[in-house]
N, C-alpha and C positions, 0 to 999 in steps of 0.2 A: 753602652750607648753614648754616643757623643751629646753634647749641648752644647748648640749655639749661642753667642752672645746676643742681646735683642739687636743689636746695629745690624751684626749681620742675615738675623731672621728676618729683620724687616724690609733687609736690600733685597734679598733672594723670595721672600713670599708675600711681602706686601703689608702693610698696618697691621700690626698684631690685631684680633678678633678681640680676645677682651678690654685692648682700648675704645672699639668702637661701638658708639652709643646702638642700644637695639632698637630696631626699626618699630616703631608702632604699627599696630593695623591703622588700615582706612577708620574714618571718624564717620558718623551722621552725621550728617547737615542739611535741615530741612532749607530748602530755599524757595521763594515766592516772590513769582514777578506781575506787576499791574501795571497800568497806565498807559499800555499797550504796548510793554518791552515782552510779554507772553509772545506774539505775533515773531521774534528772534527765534524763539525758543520753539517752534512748532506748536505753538498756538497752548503750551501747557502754563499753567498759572503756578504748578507748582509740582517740583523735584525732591527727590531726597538723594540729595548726589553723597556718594562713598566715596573723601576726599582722603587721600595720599596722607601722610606727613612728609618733607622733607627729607630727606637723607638728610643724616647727622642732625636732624633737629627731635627736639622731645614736643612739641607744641605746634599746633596748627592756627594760623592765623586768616585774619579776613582775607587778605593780600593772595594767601594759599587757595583757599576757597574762590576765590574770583576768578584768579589762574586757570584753576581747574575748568568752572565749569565754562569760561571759555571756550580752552581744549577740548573738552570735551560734550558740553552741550548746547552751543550756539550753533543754531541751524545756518543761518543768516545774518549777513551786514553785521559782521563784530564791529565795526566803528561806529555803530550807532550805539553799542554798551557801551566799550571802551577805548579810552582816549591815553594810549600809555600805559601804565601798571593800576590807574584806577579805572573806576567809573564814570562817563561824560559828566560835564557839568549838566544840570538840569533832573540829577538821577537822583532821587530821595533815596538813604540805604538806612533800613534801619534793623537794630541786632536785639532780639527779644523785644521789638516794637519799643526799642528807644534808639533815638539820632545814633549814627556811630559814633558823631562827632564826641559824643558824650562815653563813650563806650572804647575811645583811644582808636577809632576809625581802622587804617589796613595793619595795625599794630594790634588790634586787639585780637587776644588766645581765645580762640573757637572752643567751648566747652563741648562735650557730647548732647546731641539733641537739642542745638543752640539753632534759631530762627532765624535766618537772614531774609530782609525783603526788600525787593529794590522797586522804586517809583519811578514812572516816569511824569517826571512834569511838563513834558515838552506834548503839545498836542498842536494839531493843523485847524488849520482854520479860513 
């Protein structure tokens, strides 16, 4: 049996496999929307969305989590969530019911079973 050198295994088949990091399953992420951002979301106050990791990443962050449920559970009017890669201003987010701000905001590593809830401050009048 012949062997290939890795230069050439990697030009003919691609990334060797055990350089590359294993994919984690989807994470839970309880998420909870008030202050009338539910009304986005088909009128539910609260999801347990099964968020992705990354390709090539070992850790799931807020940023990821947002992403997601974006794509995939905004019914309605995403610019009134999102303004960019975050949240509108006027949107309280808080992670185990403290500030994100406090929690390293779209940078902070989503644990399993971790609570995100976003507020809206904005109301009509």
């Amino acid at each position: 049996r012949r062997v290939l050198s890795p230069l050439v295994e990697r030009s003919i088949f691609g990334a060797t496999s055990h350089k590359t990091p294993p994919h984690s399953p989807p994470m839970q992420v309880k998420v909870q929307f008030s202050g009338g951002l539910e009304l986005l979301f088909g009128g539910q106050k609260e999801i347990l969305a099964s968020v992705p990791t990354p390709a090539g990443s070992a850790e799931l962050t807020v940023r990821d989590v947002i992403a997601h449920i974006k794509d995939q559970h905004v019914n309605e009017r995403p610019e009134m969530f999102l303004q960019g890669e975050t949240v509108r201003p006027g949107i309280l987010v808080l992670v185990n019911d403290a500030d994100w701000e406090l929690c390293g905001g779209l940078d902070y590593c989503v644990e399993p079973n971790d609570c995100l809830t976003f507020i809206s401050t904005l109301h009509g009048g």
